[in-house]
C-alpha positions as CSV (number, residue, x, y, z in Angstrom):
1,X,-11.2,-21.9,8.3
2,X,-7.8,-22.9,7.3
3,X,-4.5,-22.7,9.3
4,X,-0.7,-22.4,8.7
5,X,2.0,-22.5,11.8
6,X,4.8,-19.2,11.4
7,X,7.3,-21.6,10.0
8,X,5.0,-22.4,7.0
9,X,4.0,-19.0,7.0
10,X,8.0,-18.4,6.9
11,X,8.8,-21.1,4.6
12,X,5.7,-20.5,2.1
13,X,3.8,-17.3,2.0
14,X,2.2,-17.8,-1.1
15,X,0.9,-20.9,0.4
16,X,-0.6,-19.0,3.2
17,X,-1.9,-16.3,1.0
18,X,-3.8,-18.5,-1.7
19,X,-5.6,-20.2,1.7
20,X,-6.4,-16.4,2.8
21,X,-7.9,-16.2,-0.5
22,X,-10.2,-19.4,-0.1
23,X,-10.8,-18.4,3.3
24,X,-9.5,-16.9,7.2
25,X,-6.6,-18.4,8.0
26,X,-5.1,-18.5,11.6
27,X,-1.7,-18.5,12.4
28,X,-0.8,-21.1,14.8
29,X,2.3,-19.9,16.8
30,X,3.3,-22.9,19.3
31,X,0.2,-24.4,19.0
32,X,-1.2,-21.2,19.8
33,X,-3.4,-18.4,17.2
34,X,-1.2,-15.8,17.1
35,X,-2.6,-14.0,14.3
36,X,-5.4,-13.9,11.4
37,X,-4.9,-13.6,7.7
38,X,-8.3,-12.4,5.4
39,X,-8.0,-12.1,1.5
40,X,-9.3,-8.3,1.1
41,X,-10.8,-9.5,-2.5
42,X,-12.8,-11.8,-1.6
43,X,-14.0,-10.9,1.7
44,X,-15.4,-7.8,0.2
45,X,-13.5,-5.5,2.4
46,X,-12.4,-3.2,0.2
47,X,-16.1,-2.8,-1.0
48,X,-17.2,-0.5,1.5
49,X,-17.6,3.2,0.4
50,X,-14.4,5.1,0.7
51,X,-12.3,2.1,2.0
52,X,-10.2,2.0,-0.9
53,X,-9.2,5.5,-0.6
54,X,-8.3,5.6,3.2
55,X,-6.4,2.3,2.7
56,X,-4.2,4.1,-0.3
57,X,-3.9,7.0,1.4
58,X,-2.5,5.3,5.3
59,X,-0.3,3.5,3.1
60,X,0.8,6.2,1.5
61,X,1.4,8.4,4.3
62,X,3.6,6.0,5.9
63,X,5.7,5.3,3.4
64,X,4.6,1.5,2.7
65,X,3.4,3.1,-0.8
66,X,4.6,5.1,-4.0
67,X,1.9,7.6,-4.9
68,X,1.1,5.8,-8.3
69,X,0.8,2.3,-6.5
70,X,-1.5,4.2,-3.8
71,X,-3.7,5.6,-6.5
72,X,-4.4,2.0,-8.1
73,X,-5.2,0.6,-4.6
74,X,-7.6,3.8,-4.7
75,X,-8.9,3.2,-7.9
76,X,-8.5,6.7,-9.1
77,X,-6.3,8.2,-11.3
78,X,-2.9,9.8,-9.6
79,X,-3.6,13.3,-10.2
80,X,-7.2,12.2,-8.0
81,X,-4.9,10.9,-5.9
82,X,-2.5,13.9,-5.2
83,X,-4.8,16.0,-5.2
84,X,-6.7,14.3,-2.4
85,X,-4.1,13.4,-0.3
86,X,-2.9,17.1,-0.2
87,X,-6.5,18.2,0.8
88,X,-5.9,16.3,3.6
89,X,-2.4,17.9,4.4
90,X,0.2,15.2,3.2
91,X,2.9,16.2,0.9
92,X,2.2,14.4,-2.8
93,X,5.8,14.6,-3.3
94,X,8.3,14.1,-0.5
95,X,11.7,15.2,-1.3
96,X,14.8,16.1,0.9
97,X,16.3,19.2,0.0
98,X,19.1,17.4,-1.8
99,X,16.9,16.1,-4.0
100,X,15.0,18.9,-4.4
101,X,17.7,20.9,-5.5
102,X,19.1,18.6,-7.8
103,X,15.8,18.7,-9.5
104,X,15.9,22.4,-9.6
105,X,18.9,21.9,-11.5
106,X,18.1,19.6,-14.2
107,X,15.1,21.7,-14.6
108,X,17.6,25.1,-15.3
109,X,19.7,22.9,-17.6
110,X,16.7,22.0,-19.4
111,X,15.1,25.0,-19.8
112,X,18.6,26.9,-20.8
113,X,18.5,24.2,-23.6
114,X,15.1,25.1,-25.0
């Protein structure tokens, strides 16, 4: 078990995260464990049947995610991945009406040019 206190953790991340690699590390806060960082790789976490997808797809949902980086934490390929998160009733695409309509309008500029 390794440990880093939150400045190190602050100061050096990539320190912290090449020890979660190795092994758990605690986060000492005050001389106090505040929190616990695993490496997903090499714990085997992301092993488990179907834990790749739901990981992808909670990321996705809220927004910590672009669909095509969502799809390679899912290890499918990002029509797979649209397709299943829209089975499961979240929007593959999420636009705001602006944007939808400005891409309504590129579209009719392009297609009056073909």
């Amino acid at each position: 078990m390794e440990t880093v206190n939150v400045s190190g953790l602050k100061n050096n991340p990539s320190d912290a995260l090449r020890k979660a690699r190795r092994d758990v590390v605690v986060v000492m806060n005050r001389d106090k464990p505040d929190a616990l960082m695993v490496g997903v790789e090499s714990s085997g976490v992301l092993e488990g049947k179907g834990v790749r997808p739901a990981l992808a797809t909670a990321l996705f949902r809220d927004g910590h995610l672009s669909l095509v980086r969502s799809a390679r934490v899912a290890q499918m390929p990002v029509s797979e991945f649209a397709s299943h998160v829209s089975r499961l009733g979240i929007a593959a695409i999420q636009l705001t009406a602006q944007e939808a309509a400005a891409d309504m309008d590129t579209l009719e500029e392009w297609l009056a040019t073909s």
